[in-house]
Structures are given as C-alpha cells and as structure tokens.
N, C-alpha and C positions, 0 to 999 in steps of 0.2 A: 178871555181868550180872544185872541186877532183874528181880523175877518180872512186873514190866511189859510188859519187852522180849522176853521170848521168842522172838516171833515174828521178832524181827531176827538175822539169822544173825550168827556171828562172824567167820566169810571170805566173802570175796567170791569168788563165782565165776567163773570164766574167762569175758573177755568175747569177745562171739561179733559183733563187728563185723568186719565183713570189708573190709580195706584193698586198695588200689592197689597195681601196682608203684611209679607216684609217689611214693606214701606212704613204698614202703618205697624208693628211692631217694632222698627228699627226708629220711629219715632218716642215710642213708650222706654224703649231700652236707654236711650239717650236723657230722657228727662230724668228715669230715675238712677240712674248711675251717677249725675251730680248731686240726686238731692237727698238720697239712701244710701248711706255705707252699709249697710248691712243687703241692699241689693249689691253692690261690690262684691262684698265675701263673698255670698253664693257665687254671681258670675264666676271670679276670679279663682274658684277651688278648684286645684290642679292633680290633689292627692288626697287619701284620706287624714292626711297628718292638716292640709289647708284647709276640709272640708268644714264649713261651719255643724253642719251638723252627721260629722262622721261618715257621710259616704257624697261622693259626688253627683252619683244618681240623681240622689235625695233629693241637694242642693238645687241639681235642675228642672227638678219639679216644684218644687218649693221658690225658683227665679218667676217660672210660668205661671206660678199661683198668683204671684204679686203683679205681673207685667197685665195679666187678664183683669185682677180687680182693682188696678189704675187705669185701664183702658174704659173701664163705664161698663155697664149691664146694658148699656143702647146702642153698641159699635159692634164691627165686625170683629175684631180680638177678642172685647167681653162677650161674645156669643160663642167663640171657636171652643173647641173640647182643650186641656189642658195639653194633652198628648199634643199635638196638633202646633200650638204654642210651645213646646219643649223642644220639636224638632226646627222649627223654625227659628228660635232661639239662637242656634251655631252660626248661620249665617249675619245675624243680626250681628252678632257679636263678630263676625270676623269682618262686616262692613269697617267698624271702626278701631280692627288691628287688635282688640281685647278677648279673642277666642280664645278657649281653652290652651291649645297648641302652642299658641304666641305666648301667652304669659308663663306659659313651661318652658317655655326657649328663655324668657328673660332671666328665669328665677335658676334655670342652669348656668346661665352666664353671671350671675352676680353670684352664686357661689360658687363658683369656680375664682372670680377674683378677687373674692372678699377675702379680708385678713384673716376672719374668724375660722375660715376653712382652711387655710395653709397652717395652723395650730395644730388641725385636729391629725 
C-alpha cells in the first residue's frame, strides 16, 4: 500500500449488521432450491393434484423439515420449532417471486395457452 493510503485498512472488518431469521432462512431456501429437486416439489405444490405428497399442508411442513436440518443443529434456524420455519417459509419464497400464489398464477396462465387445453 502507498504512503497515501495508510489510513485505509487492509482487512475489512467483520461486519456488525444484524440479520433476520428470514434472512437466514431466505439464505437456506435459496441454496436448496438449486441443489434439491425434490425441495422444489414441495415448495412449488399449488394443489393436491401437484402436492408431492398429497396435501399441501404436508409439503410445507415437510419444506421446513429439510430447510431446519440444512441449516445445522448450531444456528438459529436449526434451533427454531418447525412451526416457526413453516410460517416464515411464505415469505422466503415470495422474496424470490416462487410463492405459492405466483407459481398458481404461472401454472393458470400456461394452461390457459397451452395447446393441450384448447383439445380438451
């Protein structure tokens, strides 16, 4: 570094912003949604007909089961009660536009202009 810079440190130090459980769930929702298809289904079940396993309830307890036991037994998600993680789950999911509601809007609109439904 230049005897200009001095004053500018070379590390940055730890930053002291204090996050959400959101946060740190909307970080877990994100990893596993690229690297589990099967966290997709659950997320993504709009009806009982898309639920992976027959009801949607289900599916969102069963998202919150997987999202808690990727988050670790030593964080603040792997500590929270499942309940807790289910509810907060919605928002997660509508940060990145993939909430229940939204992908029932998409799934009306592609059948509305798919071919297979102007047959039937």
């Amino acid at each position: 570094m230049s005897e200009l810079n001095q004053w500018v440190p070379s590390e940055l130090p730890t930053s002291h912003k204090k996050t959400s459980m959101l946060d740190d769930v909307c970080d877990i929702f994100a990893e596993q949604w690229e690297a589990d298809a099967n966290f997709c289904g659950l997320a993504s079940s709009t009806d009982m007909e898309d639920a992976v396993e027959g009801s949607v309830t289900i599916d969102k307890i069963l998202l919150a089961q997987l999202v808690k036991k990727a988050a670790g037994e030593h964080s603040r998600v792997g500590n929270a009660k499942v309940g807790d993680i289910a509810r907060i789950m919605h928002h997660a999911a509508k940060r990145y536009g993939v909430d229940r509601k939204a992908i029932a809007a998409r799934k009306a609109e592609y059948l509305a202009i798919s071919p297979q439904s102007a047959a039937v």
